[in-house]
N, CA, C and O of each residue as an XYZ file, in Angstrom:
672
protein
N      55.534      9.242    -90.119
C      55.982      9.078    -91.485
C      56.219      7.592    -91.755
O      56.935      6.854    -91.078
N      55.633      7.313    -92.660
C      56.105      5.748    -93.556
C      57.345      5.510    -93.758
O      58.091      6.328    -94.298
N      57.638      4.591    -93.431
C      59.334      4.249    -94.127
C      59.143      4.398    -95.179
O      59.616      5.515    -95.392
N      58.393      3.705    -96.886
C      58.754      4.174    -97.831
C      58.572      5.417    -98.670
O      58.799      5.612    -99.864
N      58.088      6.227    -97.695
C      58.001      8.114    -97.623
C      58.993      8.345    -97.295
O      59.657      9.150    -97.948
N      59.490      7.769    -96.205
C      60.610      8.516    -95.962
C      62.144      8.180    -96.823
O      63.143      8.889    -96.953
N      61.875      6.966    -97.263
C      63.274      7.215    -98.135
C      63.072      8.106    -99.607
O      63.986      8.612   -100.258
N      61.804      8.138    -99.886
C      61.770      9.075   -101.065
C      61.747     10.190   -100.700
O      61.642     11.062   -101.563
N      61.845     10.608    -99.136
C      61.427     12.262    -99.340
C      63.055     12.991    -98.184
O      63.326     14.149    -97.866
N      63.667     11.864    -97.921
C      64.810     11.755    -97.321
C      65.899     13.202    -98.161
O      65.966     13.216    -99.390
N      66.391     13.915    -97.614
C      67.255     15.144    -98.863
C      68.909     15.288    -97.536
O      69.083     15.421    -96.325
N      69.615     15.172    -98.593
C      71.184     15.749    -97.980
C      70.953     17.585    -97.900
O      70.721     18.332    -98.850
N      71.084     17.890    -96.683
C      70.907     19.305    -96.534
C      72.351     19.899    -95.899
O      73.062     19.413    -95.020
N      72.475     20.851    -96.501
C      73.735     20.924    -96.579
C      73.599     23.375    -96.130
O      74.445     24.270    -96.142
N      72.607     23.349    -95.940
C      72.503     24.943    -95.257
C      71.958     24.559    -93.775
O      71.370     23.482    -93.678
N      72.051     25.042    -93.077
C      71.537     25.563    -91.885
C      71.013     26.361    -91.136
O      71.730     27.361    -91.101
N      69.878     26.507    -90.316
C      69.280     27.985    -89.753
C      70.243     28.223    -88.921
O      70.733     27.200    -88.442
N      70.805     29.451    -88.491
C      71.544     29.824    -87.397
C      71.401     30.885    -86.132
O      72.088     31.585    -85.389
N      69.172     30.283    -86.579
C      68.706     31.026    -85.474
C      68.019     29.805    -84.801
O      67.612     29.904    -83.643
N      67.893     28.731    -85.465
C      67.376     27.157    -84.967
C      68.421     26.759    -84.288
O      69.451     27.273    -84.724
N      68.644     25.790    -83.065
C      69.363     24.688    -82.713
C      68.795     23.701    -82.392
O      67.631     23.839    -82.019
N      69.319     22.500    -82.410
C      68.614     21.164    -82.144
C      69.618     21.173    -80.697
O      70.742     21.672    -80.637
N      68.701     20.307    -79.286
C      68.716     20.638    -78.215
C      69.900     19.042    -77.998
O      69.947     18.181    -78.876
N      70.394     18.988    -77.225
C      70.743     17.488    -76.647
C      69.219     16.392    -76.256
O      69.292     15.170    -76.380
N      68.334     16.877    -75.936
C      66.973     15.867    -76.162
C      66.668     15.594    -77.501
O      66.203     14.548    -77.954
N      66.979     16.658    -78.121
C      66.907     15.935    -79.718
C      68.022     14.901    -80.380
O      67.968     13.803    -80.934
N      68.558     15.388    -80.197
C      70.018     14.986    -80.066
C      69.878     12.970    -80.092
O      70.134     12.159    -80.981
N      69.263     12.770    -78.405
C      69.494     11.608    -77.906
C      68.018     10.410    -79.097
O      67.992      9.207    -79.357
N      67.100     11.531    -79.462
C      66.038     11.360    -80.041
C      66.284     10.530    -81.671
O      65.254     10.077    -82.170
N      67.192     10.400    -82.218
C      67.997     10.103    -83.101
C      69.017      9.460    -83.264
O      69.325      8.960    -84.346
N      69.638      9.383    -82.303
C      71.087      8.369    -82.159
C      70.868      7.417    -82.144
O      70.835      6.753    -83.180
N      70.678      7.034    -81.233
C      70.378      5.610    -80.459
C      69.623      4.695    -81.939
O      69.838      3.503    -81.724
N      68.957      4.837    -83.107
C      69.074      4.418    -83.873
C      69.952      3.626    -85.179
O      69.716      2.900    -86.144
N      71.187      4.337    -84.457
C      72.259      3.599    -85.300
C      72.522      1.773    -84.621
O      72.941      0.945    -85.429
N      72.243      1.333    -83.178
C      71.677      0.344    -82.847
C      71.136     -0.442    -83.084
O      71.088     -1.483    -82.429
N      70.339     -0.125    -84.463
C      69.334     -1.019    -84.775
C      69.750     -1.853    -85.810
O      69.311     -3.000    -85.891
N      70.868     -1.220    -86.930
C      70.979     -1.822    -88.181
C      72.187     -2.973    -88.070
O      73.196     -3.091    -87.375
N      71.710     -3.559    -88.859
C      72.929     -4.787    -88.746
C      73.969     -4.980    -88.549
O      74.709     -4.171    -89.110
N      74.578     -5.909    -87.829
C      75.858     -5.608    -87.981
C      76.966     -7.335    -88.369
O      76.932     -8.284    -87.587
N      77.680     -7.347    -89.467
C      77.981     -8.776    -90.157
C      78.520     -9.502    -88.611
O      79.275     -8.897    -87.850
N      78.083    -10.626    -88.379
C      78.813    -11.518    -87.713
C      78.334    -10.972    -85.828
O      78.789    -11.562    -84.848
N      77.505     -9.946    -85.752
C      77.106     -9.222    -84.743
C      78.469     -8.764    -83.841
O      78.634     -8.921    -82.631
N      79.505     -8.068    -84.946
C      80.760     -7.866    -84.390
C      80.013     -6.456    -83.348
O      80.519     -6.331    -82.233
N      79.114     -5.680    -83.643
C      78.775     -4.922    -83.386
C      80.363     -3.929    -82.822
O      80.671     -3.903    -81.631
N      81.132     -3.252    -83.818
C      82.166     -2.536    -83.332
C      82.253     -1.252    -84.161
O      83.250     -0.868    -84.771
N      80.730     -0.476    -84.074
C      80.543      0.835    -84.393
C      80.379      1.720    -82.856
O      79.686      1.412    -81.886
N      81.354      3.006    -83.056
C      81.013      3.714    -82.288
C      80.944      5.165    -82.784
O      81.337      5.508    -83.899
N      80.232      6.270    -81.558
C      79.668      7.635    -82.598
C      79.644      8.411    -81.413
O      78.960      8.173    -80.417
N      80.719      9.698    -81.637
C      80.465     10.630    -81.025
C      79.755     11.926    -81.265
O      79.448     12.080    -82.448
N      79.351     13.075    -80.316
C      78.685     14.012    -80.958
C      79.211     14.891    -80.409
O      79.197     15.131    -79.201
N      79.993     15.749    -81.677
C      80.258     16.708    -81.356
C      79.800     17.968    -81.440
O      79.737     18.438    -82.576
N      79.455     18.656    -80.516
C      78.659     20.088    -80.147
C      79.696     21.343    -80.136
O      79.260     22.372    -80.652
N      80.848     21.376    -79.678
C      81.590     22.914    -79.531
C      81.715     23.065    -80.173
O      82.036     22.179    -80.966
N      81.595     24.409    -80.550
C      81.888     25.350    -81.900
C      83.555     25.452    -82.475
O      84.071     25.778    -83.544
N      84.104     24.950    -81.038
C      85.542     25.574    -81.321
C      86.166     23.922    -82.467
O      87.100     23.851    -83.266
N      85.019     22.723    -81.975
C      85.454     21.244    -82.715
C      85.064     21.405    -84.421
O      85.650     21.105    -85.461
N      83.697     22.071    -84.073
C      83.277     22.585    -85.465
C      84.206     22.986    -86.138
O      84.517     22.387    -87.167
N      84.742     23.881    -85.800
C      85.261     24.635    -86.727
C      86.678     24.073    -87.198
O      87.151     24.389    -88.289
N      87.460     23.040    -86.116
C      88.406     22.320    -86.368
C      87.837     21.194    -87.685
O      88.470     20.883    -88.695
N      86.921     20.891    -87.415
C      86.176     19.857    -88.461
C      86.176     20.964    -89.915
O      86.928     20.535    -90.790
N      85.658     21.920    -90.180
C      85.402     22.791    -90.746
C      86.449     22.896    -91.342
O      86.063     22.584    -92.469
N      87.278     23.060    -91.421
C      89.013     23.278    -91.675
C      89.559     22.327    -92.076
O      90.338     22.307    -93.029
N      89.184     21.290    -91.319
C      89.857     19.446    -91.473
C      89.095     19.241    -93.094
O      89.836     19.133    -94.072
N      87.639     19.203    -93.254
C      87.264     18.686    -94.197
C      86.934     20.081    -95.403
O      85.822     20.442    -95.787
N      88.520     20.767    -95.872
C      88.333     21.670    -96.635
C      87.185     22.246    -96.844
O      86.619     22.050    -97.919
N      86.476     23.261    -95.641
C      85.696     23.969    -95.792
C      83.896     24.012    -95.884
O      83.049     24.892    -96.034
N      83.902     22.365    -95.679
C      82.472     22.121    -95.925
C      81.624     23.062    -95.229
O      81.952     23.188    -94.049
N      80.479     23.873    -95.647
C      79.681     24.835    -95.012
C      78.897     24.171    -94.718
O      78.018     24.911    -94.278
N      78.486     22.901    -94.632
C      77.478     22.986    -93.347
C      77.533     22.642    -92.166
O      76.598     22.300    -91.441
N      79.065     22.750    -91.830
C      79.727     21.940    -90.487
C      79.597     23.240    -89.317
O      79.118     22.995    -88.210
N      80.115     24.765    -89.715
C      79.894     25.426    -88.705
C      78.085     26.193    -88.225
O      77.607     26.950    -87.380
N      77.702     25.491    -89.242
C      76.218     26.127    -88.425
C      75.174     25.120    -88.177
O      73.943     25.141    -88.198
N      76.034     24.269    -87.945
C      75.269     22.328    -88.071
C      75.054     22.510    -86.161
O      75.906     22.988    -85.412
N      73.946     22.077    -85.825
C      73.514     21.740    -84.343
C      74.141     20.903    -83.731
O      74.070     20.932    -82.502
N      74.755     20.139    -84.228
C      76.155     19.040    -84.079
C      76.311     18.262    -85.665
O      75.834     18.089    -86.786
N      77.373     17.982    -84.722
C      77.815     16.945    -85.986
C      78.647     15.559    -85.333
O      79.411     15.602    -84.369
N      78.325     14.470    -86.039
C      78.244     13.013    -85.715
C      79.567     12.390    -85.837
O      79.766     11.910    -86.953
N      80.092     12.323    -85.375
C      81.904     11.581    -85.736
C      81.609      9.847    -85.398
O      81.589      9.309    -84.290
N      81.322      8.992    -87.227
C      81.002      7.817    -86.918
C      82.141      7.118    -86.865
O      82.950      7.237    -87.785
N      82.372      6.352    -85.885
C      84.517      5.590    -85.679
C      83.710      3.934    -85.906
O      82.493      3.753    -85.940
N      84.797      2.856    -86.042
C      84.603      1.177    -85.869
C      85.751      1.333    -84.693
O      86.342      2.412    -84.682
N      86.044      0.544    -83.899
C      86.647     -0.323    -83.015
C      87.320     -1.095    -83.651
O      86.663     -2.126    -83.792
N      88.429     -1.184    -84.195
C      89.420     -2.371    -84.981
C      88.981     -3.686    -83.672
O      88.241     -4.663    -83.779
N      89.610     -3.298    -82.754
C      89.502     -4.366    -81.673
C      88.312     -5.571    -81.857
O      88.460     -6.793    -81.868
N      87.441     -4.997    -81.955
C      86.102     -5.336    -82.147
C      85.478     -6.137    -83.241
O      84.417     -6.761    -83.224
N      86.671     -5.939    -84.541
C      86.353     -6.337    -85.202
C      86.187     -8.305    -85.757
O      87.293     -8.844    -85.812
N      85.326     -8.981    -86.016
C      85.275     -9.984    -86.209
C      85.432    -10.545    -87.445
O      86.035    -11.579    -87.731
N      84.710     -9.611    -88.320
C      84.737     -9.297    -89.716
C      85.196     -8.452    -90.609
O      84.401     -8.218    -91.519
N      86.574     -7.722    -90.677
C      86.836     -6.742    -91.065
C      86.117     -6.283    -92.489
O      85.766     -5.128    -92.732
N      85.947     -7.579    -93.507
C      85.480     -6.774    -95.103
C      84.392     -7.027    -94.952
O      83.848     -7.786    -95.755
N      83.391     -6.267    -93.433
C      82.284     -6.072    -93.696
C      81.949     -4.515    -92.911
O      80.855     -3.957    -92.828
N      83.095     -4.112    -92.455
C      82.872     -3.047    -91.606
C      82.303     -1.626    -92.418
O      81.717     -0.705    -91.850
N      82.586     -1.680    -93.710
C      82.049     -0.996    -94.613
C      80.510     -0.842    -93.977
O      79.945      0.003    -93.281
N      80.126     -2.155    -94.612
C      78.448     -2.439    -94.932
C      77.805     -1.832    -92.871
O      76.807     -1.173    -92.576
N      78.667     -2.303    -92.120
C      77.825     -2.385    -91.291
C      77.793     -0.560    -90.887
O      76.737     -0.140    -90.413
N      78.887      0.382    -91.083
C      78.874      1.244    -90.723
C      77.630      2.104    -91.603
O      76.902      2.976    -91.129
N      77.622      1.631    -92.890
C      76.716      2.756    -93.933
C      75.598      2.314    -93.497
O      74.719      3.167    -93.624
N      75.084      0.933    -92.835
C      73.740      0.554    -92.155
C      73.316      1.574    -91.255
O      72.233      2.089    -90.980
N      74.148      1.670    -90.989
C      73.782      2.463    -89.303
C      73.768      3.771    -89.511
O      72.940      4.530    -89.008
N      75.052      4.238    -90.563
C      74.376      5.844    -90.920
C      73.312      6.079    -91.352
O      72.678      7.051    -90.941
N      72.703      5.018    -92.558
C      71.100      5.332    -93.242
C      70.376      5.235    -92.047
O      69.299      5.798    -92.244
N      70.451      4.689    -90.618
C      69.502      4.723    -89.635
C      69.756      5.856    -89.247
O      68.829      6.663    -89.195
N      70.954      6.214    -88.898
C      70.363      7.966    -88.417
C      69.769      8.630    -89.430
O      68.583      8.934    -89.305
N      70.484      8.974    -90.612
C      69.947      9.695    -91.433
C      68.063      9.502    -91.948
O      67.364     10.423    -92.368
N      67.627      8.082    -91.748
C      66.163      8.341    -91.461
C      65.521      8.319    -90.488
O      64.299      8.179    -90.544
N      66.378      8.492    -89.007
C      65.679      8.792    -87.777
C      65.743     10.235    -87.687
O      64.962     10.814    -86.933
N      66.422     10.752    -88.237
C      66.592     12.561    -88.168
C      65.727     12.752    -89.250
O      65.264     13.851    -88.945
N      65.199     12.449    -90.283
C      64.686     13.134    -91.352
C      63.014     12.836    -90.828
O      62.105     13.547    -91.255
N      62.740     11.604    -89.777
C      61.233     11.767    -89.045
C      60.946     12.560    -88.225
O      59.808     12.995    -88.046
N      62.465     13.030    -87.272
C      61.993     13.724    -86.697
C      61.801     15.419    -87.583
O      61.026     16.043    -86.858
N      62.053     15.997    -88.359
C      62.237     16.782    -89.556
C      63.575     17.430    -89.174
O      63.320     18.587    -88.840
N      64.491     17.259    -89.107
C      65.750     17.650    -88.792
C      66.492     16.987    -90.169
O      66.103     15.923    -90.650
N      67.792     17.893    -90.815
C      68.067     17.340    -91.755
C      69.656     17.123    -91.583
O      70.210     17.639    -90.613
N      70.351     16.409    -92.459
C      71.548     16.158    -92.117
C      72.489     15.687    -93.773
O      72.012     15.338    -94.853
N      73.547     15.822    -93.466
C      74.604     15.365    -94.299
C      75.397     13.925    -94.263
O      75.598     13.383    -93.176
N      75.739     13.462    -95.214
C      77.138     12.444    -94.520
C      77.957     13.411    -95.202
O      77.612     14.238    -96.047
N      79.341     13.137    -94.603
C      80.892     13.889    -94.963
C      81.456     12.167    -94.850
O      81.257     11.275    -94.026
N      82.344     12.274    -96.293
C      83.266     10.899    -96.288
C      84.504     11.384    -95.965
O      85.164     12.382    -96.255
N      84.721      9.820    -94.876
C      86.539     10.137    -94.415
C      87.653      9.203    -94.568
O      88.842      9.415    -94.808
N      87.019      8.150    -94.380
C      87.544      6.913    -94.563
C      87.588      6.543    -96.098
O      86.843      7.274    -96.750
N      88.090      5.843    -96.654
C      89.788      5.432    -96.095
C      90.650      6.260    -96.224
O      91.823      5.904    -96.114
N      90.289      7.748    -96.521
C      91.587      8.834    -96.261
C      92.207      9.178    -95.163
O      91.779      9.823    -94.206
N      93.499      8.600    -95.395
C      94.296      8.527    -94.095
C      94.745      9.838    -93.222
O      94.773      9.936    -91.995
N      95.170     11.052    -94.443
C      94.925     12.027    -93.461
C      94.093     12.846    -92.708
O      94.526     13.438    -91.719
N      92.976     12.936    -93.067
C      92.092     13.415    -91.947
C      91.351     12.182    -91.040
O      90.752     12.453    -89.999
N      91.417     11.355    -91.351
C      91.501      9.665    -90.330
C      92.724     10.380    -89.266
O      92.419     10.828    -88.160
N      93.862     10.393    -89.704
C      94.885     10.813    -88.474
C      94.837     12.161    -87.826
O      95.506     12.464    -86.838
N      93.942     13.000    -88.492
C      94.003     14.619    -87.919
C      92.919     14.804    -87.181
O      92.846     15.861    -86.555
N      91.588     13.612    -87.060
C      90.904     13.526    -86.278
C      91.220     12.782    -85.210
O      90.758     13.178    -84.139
N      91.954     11.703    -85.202
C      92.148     10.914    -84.069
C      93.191     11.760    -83.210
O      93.071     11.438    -82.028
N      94.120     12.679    -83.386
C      94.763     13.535    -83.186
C      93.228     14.550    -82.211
O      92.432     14.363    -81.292
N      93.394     15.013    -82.649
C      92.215     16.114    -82.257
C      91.303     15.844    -81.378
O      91.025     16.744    -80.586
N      90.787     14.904    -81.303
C      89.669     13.737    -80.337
C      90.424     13.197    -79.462
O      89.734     12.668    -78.590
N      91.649     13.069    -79.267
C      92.280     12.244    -78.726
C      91.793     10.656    -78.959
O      91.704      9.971    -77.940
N      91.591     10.264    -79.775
C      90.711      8.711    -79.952
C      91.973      7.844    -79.873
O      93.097      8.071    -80.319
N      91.382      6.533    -79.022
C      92.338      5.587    -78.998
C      92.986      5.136    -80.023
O      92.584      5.604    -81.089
N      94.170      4.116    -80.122
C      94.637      3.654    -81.344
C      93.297      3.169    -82.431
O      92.996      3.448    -83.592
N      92.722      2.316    -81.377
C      92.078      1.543    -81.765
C      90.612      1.773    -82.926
O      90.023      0.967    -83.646
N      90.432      3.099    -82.702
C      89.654      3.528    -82.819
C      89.916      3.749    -84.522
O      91.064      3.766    -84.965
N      88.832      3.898    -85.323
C      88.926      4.290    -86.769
C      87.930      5.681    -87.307
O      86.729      5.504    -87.106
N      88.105      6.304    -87.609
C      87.223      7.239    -87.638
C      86.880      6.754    -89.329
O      87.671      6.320    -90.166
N      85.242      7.040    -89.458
C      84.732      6.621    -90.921
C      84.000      7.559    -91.511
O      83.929      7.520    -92.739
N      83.285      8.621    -90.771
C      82.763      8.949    -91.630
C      81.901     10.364    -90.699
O      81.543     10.100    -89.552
N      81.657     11.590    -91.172
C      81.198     12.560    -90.357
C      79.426     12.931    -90.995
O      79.157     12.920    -92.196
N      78.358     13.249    -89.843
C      76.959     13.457    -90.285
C      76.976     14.965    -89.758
O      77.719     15.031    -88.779
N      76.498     15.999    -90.027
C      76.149     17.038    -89.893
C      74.695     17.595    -89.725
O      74.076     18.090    -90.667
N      74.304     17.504    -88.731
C      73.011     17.510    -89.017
C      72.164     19.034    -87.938
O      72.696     19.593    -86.978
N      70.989     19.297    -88.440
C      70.754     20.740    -88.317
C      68.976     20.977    -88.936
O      68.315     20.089    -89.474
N      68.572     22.201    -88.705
C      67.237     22.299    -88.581
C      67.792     23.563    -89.976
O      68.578     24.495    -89.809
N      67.068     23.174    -91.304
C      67.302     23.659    -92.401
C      66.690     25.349    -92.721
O      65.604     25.845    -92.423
N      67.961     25.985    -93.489
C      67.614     27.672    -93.236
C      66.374     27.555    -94.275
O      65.751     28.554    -93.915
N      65.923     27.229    -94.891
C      64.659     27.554    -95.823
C      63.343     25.964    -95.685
O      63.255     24.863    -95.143
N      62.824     26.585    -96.300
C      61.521     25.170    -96.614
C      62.198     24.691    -98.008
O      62.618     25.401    -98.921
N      62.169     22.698    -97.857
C      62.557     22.450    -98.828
C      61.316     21.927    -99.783
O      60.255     21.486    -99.342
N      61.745     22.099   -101.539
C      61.106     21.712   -102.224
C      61.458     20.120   -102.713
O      62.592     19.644   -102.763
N      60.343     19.505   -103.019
C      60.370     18.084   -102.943
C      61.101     17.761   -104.064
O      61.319     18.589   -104.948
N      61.523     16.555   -104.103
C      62.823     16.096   -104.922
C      62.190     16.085   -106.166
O      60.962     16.035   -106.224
N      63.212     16.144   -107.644
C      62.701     15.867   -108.800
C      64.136     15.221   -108.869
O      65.257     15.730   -108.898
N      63.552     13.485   -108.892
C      64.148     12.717   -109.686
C      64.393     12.620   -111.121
O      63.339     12.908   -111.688
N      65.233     12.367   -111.890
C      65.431     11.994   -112.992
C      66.210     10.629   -113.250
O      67.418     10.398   -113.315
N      64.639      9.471   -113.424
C      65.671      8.517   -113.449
C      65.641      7.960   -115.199
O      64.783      8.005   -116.080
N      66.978      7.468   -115.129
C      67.077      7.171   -116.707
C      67.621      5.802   -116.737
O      68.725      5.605   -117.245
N      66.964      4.892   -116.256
C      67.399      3.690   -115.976
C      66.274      2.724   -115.397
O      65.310      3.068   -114.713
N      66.580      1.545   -115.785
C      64.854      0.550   -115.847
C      65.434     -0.581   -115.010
O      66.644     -0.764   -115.148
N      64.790     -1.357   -114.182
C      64.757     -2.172   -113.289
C      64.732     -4.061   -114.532
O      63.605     -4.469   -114.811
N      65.686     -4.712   -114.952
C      65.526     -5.572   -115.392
C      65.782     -7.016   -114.723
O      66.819     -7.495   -114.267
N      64.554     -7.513   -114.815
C      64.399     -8.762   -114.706
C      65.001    -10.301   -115.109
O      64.339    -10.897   -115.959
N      66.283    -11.042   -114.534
C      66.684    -12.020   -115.209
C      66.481    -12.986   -114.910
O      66.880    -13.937   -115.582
């Protein structure tokens, strides 16, 4: 797939098959892409766990009022920063959403589809995950991906754009 195919044909999927699973080889097939995207000042202080048990799922599931596509998701991605780490703090934004659009178009080549879930800067489920994970102080939790092999065939996007690209 083309990169600029793939950001037009890129979709937030938000059902799941729950006769599909994506394997830990798939798994590793996709990650390791969050590596690639920039990071301000090369603080490089993104980190990402994956969580697989059903029993975390479903704590997630609960944590983020109910989202349905967390318990039938093949995992789901818990993206944290490293305060420690940080060199640049008012860029930790930019560098973390870099690195999610890299998974999110390393999973959509391989045809696997996925979600982001926002967490940050809400402090209580920021603290009910670090709780739960046991995550160091240090640690920040930002943002959750859900990702999964989709219950139907999807139909291709219909944009509606109502807005023009101007030149100054």
């Amino acid at each position: 797939m083309q990169t600029l195919e793939a950001i037009k044909t890129r979709r937030s999927v938000r059902t799941y098959s729950q006769n599909q699973k994506l394997t830990p080889e798939q798994i590793t097939e996709v990650v390791e892409y969050w590596l690639y995207a920039p990071s301000a000042h090369n603080q490089q202080a993104r980190k990402y766990y994956i969580i697989t048990k059903q029993t975390d799922l479903d704590f997630l599931w609960n944590l983020m009022e109910r989202w349905k596509m967390i318990p039938n998701a093949s995992w789901v991605i818990l993206a944290c920063f490293d305060q420690e780490k940080l060199r640049s703090p008012e860029f930790i934004q930019q560098d973390m959403w870099a690195s999610i659009q890299n998974i999110l178009l390393a999973t959509h080549e391989k045809w696997y589809w996925a979600v982001r879930i926002w967490t940050y800067p809400h402090e209580e489920p920021i603290k009910e995950l670090k709780k739960h994970f046991n995550l160091d102080e240090n640690i920040t939790p930002f943002a959750l991906l859900s990702i999964g092999v989709p219950e139907w065939e999807l139909m291709p996007k219909n944009l509606k754009i109502d807005w023009k690209i101007e030149i100054l």
